[in-house]
N, C-alpha and C positions, 0 to 999 in steps of 0.2 A: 688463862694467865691473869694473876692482880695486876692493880694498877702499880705497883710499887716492880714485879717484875717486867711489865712493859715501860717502865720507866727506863730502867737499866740497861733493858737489851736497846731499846729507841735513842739513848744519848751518850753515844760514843763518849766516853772520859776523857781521853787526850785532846780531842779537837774542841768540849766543850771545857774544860778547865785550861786550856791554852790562851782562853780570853783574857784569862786571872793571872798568868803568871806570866815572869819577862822571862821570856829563851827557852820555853819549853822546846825540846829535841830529843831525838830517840837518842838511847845509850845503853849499853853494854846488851841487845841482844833483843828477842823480837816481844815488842808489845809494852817496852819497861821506857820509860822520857824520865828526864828531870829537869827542873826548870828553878826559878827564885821563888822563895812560901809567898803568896800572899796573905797568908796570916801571921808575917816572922815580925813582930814589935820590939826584939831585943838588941838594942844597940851594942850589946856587948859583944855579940858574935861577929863576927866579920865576914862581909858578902858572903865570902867562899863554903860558911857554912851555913848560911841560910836557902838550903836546897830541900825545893820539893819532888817528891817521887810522885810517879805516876804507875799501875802496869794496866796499862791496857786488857791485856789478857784475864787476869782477873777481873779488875773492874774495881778494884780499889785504890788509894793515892796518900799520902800525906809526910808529915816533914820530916827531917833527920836530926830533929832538933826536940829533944823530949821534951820541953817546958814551955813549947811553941802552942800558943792558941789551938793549931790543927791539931791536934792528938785528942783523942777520945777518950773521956775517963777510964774506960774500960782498957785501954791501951792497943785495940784493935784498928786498924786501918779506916779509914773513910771509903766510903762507895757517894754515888754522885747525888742522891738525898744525902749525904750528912754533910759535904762538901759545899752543897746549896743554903742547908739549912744556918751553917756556921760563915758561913761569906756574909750573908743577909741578914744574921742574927734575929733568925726566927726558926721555930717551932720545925720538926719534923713533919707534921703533918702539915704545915704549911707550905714546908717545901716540894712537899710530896703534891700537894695541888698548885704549887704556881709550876713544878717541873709536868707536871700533866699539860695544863693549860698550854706551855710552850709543843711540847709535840702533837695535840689533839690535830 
């Protein structure tokens, strides 16, 4: 197994991204939370839409808010290196060894 897939199976997303957001809780069905972005910087939205996904089952997460910091150029979901990487604003492979260092 890489170090990138021991990563993923080693750090649960919901209980490690639940640090980062307010009110993360399961909703609508097994494996899927939503909680408040902590990447959400637009005042213009109002609370209620600044909601971030989670699905556990997958292993991927990020916001319902297209223009939100979380969103990926590529427009694909976040998994918990890009989650780490874009919290910390640093590098993938940086976050790919401090998320090592935390489970070693």
């Amino acid at each position: 197994m890489s170090k990138i897939d021991d990563i993923k199976t080693r750090v649960p997303l919901a209980p490690f991204i639940s640090r980062y957001t307010n009110g993360l809780k399961p909703s609508g069905g097994a494996g899927f939370f939503i909680g408040r972005c902590p990447f959400h910087q637009s005042a213009s939205d109002p609370p209620s839409k600044r909601k971030f996904w989670v699905n556990e089952r997958l292993g991927v997460c990020g916001c319902f808010v297209p223009r939100c910091a979380a969103q990926q150029p590529n427009g694909k979901p976040m998994d918990v290196i890009n989650f780490w990487s874009r919290l910390q604003d640093i590098s993938n492979n940086e976050a790919i060894e401090q998320l090592w260092e935390i489970i070693k």
